[in-house]
Structures are given as C-alpha cells and as structure tokens.
PDB file of N, CA, C and O in Angstrom, chain B, residues numbered from 101:
ATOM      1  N   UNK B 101       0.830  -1.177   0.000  1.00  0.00           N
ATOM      2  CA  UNK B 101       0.000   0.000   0.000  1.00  0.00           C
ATOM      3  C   UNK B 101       0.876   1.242   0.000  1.00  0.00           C
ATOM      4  O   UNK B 101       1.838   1.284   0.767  1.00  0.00           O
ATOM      5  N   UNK B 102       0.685   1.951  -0.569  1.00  0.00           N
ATOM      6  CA  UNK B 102       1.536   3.526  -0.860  1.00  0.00           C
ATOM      7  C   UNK B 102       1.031   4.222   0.167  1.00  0.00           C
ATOM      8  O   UNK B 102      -0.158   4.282   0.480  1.00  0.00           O
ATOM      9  N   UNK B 103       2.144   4.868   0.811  1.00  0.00           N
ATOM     10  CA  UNK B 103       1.771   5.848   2.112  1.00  0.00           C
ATOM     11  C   UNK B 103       0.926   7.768   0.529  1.00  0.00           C
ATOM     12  O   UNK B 103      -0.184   8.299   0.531  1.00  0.00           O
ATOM     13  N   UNK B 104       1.679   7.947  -0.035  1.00  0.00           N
ATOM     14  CA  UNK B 104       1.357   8.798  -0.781  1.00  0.00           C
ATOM     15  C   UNK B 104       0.563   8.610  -1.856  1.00  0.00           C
ATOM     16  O   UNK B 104       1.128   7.669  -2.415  1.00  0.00           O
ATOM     17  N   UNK B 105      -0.161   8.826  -2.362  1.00  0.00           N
ATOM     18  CA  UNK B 105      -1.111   8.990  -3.830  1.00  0.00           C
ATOM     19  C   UNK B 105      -0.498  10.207  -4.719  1.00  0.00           C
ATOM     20  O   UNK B 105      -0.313  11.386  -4.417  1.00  0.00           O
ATOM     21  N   UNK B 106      -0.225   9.423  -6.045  1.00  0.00           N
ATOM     22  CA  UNK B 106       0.471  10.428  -6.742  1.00  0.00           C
ATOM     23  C   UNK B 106      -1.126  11.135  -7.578  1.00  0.00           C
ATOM     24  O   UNK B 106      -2.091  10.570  -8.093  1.00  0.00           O
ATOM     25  N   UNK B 107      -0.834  12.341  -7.414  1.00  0.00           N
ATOM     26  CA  UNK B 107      -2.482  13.715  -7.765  1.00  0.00           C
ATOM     27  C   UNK B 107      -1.261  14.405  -9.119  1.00  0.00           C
ATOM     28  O   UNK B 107      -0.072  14.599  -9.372  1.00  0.00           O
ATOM     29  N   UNK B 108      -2.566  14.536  -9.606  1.00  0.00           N
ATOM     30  CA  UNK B 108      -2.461  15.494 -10.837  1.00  0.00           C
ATOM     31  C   UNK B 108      -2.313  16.588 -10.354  1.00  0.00           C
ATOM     32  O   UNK B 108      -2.254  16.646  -9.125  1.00  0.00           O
ATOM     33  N   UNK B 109      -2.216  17.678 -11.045  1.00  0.00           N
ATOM     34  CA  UNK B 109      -2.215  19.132 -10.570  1.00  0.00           C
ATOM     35  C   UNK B 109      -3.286  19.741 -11.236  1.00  0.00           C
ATOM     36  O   UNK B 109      -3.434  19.779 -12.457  1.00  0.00           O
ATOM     37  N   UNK B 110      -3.971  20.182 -10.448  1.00  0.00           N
ATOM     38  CA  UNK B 110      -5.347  21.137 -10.975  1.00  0.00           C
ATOM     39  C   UNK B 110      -6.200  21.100 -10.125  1.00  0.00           C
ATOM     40  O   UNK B 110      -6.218  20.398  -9.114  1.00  0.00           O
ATOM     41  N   UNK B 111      -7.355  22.244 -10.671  1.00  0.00           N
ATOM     42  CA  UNK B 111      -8.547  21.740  -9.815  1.00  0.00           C
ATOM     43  C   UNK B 111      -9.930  21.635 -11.020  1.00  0.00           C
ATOM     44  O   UNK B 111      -9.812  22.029 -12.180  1.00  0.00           O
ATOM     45  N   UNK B 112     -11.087  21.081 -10.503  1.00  0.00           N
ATOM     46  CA  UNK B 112     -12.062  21.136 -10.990  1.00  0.00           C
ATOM     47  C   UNK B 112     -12.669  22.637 -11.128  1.00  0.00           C
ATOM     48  O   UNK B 112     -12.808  23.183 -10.034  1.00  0.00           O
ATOM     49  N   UNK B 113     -13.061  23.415 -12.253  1.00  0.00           N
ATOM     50  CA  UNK B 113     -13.196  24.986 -13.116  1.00  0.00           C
ATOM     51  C   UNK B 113     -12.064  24.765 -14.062  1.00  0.00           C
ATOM     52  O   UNK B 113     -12.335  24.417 -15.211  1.00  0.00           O
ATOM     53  N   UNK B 114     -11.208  24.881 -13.809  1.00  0.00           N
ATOM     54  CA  UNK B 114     -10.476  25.173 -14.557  1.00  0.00           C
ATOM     55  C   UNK B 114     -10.048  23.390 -16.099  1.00  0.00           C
ATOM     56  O   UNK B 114     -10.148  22.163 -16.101  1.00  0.00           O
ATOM     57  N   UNK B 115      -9.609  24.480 -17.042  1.00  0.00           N
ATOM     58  CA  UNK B 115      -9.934  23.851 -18.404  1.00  0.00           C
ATOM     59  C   UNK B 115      -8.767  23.609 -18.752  1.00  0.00           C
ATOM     60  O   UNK B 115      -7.868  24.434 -18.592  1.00  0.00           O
ATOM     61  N   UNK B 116      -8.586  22.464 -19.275  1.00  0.00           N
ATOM     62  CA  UNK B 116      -7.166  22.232 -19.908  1.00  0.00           C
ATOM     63  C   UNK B 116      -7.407  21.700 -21.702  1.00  0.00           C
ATOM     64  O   UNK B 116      -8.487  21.450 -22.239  1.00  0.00           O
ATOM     65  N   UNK B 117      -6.048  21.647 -22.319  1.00  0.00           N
ATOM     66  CA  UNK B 117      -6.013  20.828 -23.960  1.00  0.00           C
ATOM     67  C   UNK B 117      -5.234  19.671 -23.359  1.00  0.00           C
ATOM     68  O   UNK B 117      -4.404  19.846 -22.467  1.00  0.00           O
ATOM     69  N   UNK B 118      -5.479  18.684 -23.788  1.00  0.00           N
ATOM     70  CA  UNK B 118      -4.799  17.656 -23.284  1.00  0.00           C
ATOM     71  C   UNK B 118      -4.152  16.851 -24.673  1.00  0.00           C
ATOM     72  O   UNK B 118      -4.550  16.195 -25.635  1.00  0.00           O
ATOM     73  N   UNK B 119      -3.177  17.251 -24.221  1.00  0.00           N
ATOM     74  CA  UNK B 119      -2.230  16.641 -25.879  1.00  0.00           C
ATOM     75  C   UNK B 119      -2.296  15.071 -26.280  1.00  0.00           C
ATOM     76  O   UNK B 119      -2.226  14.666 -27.440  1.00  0.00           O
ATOM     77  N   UNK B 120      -2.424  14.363 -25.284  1.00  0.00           N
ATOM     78  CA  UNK B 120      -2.839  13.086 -25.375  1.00  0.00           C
ATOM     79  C   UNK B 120      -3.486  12.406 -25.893  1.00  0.00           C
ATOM     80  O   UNK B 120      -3.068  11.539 -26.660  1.00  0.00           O
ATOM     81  N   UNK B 121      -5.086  12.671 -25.533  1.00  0.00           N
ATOM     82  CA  UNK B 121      -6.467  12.348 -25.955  1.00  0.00           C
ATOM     83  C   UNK B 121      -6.760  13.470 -27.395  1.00  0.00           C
ATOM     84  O   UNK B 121      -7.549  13.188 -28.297  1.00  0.00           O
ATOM     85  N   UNK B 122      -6.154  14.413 -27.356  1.00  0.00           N
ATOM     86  CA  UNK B 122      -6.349  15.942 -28.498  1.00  0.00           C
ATOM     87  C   UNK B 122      -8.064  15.966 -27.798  1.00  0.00           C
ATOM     88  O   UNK B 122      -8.972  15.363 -28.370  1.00  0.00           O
ATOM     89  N   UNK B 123      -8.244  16.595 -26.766  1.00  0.00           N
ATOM     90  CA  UNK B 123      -9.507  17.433 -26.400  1.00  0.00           C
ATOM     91  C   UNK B 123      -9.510  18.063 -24.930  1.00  0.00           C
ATOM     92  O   UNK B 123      -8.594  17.852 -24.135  1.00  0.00           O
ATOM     93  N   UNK B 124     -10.823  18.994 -24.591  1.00  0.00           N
ATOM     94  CA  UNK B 124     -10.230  19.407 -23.827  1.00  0.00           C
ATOM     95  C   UNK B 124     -10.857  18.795 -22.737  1.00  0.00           C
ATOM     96  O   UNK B 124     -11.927  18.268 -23.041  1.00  0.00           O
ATOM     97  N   UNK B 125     -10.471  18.681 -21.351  1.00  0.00           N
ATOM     98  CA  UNK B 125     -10.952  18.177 -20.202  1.00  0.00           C
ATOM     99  C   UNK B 125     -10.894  19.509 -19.258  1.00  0.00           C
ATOM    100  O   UNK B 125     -10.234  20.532 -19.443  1.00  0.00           O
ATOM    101  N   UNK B 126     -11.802  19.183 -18.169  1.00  0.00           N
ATOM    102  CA  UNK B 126     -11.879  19.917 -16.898  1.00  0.00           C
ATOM    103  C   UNK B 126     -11.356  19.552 -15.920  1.00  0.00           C
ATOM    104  O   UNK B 126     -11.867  18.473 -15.620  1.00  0.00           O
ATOM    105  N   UNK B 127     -10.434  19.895 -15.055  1.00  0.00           N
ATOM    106  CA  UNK B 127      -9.720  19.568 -13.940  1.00  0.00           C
ATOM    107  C   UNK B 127      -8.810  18.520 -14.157  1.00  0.00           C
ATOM    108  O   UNK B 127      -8.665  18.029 -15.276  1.00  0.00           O
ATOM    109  N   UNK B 128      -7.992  18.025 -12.864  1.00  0.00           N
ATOM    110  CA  UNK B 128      -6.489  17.575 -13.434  1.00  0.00           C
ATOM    111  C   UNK B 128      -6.979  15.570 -13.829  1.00  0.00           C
ATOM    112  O   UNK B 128      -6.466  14.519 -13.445  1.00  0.00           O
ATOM    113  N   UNK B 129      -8.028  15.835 -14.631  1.00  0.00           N
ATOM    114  CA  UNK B 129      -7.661  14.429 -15.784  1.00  0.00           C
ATOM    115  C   UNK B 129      -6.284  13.425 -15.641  1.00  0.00           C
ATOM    116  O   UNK B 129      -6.000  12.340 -15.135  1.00  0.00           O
ATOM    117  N   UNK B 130      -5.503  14.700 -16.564  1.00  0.00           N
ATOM    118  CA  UNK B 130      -4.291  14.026 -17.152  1.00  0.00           C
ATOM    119  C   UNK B 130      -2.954  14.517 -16.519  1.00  0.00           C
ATOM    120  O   UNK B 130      -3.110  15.550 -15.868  1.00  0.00           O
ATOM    121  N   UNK B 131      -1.821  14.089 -16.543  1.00  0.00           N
ATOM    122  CA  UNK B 131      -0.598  14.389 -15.863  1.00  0.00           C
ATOM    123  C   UNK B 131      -0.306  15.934 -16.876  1.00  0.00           C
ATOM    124  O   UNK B 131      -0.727  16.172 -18.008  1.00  0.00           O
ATOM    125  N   UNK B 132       0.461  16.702 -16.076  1.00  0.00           N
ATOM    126  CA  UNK B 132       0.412  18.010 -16.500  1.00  0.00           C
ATOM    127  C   UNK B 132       1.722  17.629 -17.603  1.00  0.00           C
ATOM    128  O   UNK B 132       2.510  18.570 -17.505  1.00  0.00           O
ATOM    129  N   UNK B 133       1.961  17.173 -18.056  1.00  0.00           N
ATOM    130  CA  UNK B 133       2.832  17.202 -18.997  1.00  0.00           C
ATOM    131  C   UNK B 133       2.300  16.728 -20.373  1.00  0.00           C
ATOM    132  O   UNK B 133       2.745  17.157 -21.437  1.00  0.00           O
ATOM    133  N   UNK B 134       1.330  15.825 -20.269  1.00  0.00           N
ATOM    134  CA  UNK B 134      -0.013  16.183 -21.451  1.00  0.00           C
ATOM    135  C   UNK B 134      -0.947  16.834 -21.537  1.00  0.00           C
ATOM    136  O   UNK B 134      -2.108  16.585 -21.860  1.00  0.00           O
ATOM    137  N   UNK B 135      -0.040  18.394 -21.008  1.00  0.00           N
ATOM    138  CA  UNK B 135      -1.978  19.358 -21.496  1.00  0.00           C
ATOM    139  C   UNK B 135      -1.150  20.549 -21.512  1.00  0.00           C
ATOM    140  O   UNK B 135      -0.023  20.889 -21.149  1.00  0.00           O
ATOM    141  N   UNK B 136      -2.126  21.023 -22.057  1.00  0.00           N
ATOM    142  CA  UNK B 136      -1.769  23.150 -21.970  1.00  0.00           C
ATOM    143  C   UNK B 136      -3.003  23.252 -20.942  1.00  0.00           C
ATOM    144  O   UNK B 136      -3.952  22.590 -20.520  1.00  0.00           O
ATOM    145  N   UNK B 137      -2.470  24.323 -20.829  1.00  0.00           N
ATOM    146  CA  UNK B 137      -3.178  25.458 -19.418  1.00  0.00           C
ATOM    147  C   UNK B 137      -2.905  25.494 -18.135  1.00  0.00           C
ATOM    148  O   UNK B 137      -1.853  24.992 -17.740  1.00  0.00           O
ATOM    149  N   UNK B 138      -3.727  26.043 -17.318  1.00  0.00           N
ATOM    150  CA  UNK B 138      -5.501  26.085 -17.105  1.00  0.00           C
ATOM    151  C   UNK B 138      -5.756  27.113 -18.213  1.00  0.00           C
ATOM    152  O   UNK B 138      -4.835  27.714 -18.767  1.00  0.00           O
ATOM    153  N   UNK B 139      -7.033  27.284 -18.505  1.00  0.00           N
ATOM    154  CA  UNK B 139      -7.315  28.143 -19.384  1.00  0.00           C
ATOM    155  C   UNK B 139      -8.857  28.362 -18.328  1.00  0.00           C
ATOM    156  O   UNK B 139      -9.208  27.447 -17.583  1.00  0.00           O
ATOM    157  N   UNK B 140      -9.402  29.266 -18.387  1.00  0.00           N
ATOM    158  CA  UNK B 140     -10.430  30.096 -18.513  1.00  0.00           C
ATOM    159  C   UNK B 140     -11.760  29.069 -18.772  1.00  0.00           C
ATOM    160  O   UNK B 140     -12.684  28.925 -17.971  1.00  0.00           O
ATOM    161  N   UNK B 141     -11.638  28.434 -20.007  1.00  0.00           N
ATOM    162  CA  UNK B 141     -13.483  28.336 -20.456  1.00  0.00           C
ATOM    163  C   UNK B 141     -12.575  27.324 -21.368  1.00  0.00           C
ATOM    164  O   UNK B 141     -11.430  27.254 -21.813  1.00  0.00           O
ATOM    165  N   UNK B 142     -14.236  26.320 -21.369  1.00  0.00           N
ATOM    166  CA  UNK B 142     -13.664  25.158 -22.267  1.00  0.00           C
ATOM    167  C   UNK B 142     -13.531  26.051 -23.630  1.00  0.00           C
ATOM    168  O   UNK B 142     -12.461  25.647 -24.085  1.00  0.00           O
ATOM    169  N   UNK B 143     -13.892  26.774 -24.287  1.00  0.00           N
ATOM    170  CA  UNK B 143     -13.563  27.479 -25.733  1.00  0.00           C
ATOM    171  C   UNK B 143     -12.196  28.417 -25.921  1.00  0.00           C
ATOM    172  O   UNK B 143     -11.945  29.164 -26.866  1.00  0.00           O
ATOM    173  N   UNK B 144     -11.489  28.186 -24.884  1.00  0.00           N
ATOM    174  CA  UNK B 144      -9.634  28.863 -24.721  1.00  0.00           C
ATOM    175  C   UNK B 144      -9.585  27.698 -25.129  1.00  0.00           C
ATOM    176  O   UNK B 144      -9.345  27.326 -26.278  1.00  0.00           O
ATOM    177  N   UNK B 145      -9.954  26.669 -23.625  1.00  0.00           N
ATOM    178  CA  UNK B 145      -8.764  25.217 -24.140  1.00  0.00           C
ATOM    179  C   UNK B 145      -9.180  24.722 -25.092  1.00  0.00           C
ATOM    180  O   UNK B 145      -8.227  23.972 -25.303  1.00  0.00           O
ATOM    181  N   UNK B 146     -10.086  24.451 -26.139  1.00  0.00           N
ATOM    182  CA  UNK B 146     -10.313  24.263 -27.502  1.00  0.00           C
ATOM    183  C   UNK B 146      -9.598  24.872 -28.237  1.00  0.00           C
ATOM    184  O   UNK B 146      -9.246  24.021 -29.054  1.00  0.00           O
ATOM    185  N   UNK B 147      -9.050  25.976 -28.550  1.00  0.00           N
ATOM    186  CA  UNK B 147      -7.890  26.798 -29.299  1.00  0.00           C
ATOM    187  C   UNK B 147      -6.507  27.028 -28.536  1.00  0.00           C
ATOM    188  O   UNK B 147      -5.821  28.051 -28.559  1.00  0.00           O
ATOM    189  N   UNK B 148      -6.212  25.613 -27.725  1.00  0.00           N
ATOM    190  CA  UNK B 148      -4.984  26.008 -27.664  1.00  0.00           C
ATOM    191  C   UNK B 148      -4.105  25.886 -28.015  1.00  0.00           C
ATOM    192  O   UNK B 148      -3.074  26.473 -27.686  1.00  0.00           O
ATOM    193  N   UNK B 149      -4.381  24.415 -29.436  1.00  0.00           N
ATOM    194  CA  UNK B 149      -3.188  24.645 -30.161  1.00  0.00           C
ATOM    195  C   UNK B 149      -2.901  25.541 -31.520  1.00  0.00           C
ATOM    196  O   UNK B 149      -1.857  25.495 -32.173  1.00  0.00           O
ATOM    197  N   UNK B 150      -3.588  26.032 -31.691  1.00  0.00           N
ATOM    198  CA  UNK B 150      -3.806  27.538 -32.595  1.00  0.00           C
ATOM    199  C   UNK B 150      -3.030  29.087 -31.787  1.00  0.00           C
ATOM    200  O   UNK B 150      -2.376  30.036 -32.220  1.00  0.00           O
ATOM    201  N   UNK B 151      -3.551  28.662 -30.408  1.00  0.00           N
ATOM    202  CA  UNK B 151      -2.741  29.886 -29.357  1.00  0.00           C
ATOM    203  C   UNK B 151      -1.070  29.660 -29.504  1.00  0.00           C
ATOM    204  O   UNK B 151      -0.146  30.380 -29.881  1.00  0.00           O
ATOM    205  N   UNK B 152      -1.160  28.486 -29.079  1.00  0.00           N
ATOM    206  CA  UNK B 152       0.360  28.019 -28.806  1.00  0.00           C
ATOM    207  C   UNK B 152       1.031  28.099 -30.642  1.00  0.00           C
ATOM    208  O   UNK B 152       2.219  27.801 -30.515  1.00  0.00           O
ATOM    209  N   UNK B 153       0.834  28.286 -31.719  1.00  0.00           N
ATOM    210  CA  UNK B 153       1.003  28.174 -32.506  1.00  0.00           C
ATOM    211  C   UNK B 153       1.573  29.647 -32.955  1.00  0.00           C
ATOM    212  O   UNK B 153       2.649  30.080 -33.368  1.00  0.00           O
ATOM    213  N   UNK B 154       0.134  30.244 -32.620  1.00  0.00           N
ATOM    214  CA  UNK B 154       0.637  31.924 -32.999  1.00  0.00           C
ATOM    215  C   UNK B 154       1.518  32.426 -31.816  1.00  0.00           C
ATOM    216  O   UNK B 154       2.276  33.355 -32.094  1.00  0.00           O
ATOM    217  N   UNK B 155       1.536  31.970 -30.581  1.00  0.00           N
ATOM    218  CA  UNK B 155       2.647  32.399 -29.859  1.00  0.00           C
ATOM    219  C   UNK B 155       4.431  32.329 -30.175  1.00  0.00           C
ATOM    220  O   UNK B 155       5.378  33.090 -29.973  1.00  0.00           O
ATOM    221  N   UNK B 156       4.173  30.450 -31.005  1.00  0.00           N
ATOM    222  CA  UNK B 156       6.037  30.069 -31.391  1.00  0.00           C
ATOM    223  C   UNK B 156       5.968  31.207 -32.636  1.00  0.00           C
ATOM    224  O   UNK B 156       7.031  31.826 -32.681  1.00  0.00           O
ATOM    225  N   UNK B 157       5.028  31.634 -33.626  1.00  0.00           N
ATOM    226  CA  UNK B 157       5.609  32.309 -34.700  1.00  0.00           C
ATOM    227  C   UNK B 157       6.168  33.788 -34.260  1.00  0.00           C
ATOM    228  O   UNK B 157       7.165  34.306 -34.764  1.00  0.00           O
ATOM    229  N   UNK B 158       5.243  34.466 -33.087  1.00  0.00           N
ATOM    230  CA  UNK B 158       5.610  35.640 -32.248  1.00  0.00           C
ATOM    231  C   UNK B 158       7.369  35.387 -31.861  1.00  0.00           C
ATOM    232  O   UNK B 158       8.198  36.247 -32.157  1.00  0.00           O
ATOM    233  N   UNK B 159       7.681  34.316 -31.291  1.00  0.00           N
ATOM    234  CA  UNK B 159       8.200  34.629 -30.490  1.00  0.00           C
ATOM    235  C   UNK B 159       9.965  34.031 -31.637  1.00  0.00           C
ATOM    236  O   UNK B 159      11.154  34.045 -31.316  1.00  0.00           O
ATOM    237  N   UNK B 160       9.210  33.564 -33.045  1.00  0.00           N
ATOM    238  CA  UNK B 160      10.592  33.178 -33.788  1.00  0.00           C
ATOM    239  C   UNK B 160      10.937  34.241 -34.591  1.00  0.00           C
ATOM    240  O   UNK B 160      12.041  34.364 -35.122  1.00  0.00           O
ATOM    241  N   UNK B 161       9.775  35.215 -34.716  1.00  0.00           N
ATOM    242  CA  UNK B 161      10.166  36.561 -35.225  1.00  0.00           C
ATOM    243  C   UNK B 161      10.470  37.424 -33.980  1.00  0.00           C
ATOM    244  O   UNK B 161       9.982  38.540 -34.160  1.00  0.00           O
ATOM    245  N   UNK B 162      10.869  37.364 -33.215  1.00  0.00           N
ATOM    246  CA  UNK B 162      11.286  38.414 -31.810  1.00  0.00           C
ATOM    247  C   UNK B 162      12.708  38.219 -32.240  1.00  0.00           C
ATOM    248  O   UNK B 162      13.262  37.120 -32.234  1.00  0.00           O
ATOM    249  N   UNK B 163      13.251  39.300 -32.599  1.00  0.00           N
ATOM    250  CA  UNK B 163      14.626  39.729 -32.929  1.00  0.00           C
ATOM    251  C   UNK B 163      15.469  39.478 -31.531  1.00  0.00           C
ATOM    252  O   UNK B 163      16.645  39.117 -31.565  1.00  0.00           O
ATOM    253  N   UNK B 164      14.635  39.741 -30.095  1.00  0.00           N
ATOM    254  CA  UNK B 164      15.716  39.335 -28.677  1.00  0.00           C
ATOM    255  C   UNK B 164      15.665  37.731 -28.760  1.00  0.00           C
ATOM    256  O   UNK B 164      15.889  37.104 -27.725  1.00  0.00           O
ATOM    257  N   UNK B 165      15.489  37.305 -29.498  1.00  0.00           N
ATOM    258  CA  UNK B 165      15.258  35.546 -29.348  1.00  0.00           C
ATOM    259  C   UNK B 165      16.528  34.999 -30.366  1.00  0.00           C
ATOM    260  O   UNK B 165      16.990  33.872 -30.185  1.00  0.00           O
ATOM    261  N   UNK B 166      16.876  35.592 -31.089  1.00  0.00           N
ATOM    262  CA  UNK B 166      18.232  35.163 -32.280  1.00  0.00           C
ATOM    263  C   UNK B 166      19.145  35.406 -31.974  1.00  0.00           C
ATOM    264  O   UNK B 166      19.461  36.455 -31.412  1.00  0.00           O
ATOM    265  N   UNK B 167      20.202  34.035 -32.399  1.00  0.00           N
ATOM    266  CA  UNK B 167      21.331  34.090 -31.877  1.00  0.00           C
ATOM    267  C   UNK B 167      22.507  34.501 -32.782  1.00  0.00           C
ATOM    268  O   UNK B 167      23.719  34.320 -32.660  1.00  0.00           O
ATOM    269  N   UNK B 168      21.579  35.270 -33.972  1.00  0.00           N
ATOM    270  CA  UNK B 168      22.493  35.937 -35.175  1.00  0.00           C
ATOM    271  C   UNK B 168      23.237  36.685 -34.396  1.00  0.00           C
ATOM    272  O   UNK B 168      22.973  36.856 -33.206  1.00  0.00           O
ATOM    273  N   UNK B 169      24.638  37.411 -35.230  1.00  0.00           N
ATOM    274  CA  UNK B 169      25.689  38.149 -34.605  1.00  0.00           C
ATOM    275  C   UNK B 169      24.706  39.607 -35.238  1.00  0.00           C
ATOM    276  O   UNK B 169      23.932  39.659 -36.194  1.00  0.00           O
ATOM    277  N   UNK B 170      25.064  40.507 -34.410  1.00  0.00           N
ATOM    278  CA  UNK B 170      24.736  41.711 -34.527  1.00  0.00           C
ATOM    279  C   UNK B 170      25.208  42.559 -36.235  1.00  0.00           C
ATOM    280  O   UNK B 170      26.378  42.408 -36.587  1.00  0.00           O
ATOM    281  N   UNK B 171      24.345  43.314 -37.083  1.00  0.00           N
ATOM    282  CA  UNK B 171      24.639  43.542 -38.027  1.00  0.00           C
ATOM    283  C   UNK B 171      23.920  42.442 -39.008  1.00  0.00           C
ATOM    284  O   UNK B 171      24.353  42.564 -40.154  1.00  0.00           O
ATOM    285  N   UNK B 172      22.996  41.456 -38.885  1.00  0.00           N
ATOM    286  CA  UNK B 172      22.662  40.855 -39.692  1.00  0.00           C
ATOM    287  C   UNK B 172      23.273  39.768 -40.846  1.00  0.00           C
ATOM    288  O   UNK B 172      22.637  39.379 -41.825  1.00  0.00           O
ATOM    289  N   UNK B 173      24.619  39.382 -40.506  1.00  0.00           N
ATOM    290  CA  UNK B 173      25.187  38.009 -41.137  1.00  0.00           C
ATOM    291  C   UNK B 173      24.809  37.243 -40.794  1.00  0.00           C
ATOM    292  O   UNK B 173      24.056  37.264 -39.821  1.00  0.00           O
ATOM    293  N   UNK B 174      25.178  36.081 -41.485  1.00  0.00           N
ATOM    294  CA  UNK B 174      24.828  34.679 -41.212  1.00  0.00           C
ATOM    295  C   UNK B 174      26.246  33.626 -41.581  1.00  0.00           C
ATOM    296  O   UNK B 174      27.109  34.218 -42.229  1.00  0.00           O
ATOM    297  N   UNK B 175      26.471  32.580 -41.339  1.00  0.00           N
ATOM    298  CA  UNK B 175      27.639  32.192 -41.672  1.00  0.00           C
ATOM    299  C   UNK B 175      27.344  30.957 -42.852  1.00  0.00           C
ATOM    300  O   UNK B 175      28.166  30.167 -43.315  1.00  0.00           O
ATOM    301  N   UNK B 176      26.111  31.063 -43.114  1.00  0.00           N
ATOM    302  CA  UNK B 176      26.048  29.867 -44.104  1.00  0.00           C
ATOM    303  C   UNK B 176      26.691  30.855 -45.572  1.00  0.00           C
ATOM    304  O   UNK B 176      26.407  32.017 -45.278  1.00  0.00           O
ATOM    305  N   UNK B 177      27.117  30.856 -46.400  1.00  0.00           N
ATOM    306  CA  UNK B 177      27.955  31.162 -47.384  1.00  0.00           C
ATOM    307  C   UNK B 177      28.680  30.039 -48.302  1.00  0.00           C
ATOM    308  O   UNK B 177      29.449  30.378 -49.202  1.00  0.00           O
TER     309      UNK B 177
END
C-alpha cells in the first residue's frame, strides 16, 4: 500500500487541452505534462493549439530571441 497517492495538478473549473487524448478536459484528468493550461473556459482550451502556434511564430520573429551576430550576417555562405 503507498503511504502517498500520486495527484495530478489542478482543480475542478479550470480547463485544460490535453495533448494526449487531443480534447479538452476539466480539472487535473491528465498528468500536466499532457496538457496546456488552465485556461479560462472550455472554448480557450479548444484553441490552444492555434494559441500556442501563434505564440512560437511571435516569439521566432522576436529579434531578442536570435542568436544571429549583430549587423545581420549569417555564416552559411
């Protein structure tokens, strides 16, 4: 018998995407390493891989995110 019970993290309100199953569930379902959120309302966690999508393109055009040398070269040539 286990002195501890291993718990998900969450609570019941709150909405997750669960990368696993691909839908969204309410409260901690699934181990937090298959889901996005909490989100708000089951209709966030329904678009969260559209969120998370437009966030990586934000954040691969963020000029503080490149590890180009200053001046704009590149070394492929």
């Amino acid at each position: 018998m286990a002195l501890f019970k291993k718990r998900t993290v969450g609570k019941p309100g709150e909405w997750y995407y669960c990368l696993e199953h691909k839908k969204v569930e309410e409260g901690p379902d699934c181990p937090g390493k298959d889901r996005f959120g909490p989100y708000a309302s089951p209709e966030e966690a329904r678009h969260a891989m559209e969120t998370a999508a437009e966030r990586n393109l934000q954040w691969e055009n963020d000029p503080r995110w490149h590890d180009a040398p200053a001046g704009g070269g590149t070394d492929e040539d």
